[in-house]
N, C-alpha and C positions, 0 to 999 in steps of 0.2 A: 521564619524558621529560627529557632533557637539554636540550635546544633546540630549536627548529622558525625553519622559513622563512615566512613570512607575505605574500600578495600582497594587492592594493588590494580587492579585492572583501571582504575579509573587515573589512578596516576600514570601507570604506564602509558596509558592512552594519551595521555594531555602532553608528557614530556617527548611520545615521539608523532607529536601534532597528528594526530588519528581525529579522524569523527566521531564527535560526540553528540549527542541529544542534548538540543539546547537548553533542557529542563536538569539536566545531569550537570551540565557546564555551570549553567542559574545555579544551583544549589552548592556547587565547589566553590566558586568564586561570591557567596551572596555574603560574605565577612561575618557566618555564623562561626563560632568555634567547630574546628573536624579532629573528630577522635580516630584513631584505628590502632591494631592492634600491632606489638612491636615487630610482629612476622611481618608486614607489610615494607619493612628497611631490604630485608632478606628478600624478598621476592621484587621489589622492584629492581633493588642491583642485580641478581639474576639474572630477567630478563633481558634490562640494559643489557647486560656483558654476551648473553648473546644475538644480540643484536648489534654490538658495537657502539654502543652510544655511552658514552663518557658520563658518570655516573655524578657529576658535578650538574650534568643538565637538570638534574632531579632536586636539586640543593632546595630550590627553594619552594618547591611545594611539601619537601619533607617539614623543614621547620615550620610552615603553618597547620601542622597536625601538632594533635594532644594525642601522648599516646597511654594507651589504655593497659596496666600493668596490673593484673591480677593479685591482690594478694593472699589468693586461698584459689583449692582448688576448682575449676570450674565443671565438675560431676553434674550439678543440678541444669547447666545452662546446655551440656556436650547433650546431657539427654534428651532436653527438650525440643533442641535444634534435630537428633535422631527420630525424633517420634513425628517428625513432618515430612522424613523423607530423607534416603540416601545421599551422602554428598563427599566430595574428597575430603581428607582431612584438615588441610589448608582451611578449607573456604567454609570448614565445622567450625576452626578456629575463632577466625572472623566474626561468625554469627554467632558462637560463644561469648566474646568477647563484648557482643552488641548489647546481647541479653544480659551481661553483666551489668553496662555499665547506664540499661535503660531500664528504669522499675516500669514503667509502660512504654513498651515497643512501637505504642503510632503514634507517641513523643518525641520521636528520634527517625529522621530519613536516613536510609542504609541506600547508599550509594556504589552500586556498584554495574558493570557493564555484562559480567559473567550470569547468562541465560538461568542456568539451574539456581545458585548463588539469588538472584535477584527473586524467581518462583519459592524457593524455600521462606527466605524473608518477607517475601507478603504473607505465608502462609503464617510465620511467627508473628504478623502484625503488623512489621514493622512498612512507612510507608515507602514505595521505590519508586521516584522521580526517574523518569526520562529511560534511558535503557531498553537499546536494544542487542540480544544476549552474543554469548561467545559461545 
């Protein structure tokens, strides 16, 4: 694996020692570069805060992400991720962001634990290790 895309679930998961699919874990930890999107800071502190867990525990999986910074709108990517199916707008973002930054989507593992989130992105090609959904 060359790289993968990484969304908030799967960091949340890891910082508050959740089960993960071994194949999920393999590809976070396999020293590929992880991209994700800058909403991914925002939604894991979030969660932490309500949760209580001290947002320092997340330190250092954040700095091993590349984060992925749009510089033009992403109309073309929001559509395409729309035309495979209904999804919050968070987790549109996400997969906007993926399509952004993959000129071929099953170049790129999209890594995530979110049930829908994971079904949409196979649907856009992209491959999904491990994952079983929220």
């Amino acid at each position: 694996m060359e790289a993968a895309f990484v969304d908030s679930s799967v960091v949340v998961a890891l910082v508050m020692r959740e089960a993960i699919p071994p194949a999920l874990r393999r590809a976070f930890y396999s020293g590929a570069p992880l991209f994700a999107s800058n909403l991914l800071e925002a939604e894991v502190a979030s969660a932490l805060s309500r949760e209580r867990v001290g947002r320092t525990e997340a330190a250092p999986r954040l700095r091993a992400l590349r984060w992925v910074l749009p510089s033009r709108p992403l109309t073309a990517e929001i559509s395409r991720v729309a035309q495979v199916g209904p999804i919050r707008g968070a987790d549109l973002w996400h997969l906007a962001c993926a399509l952004f930054l993959a000129a071929e989507p099953a170049q790129l593992p999209f890594l995530t634990l979110d049930k829908r989130q994971r079904e949409l992105a196979a649907r856009l090609g992209f491959p999904v290790p491990g994952g079983a959904g929220a």
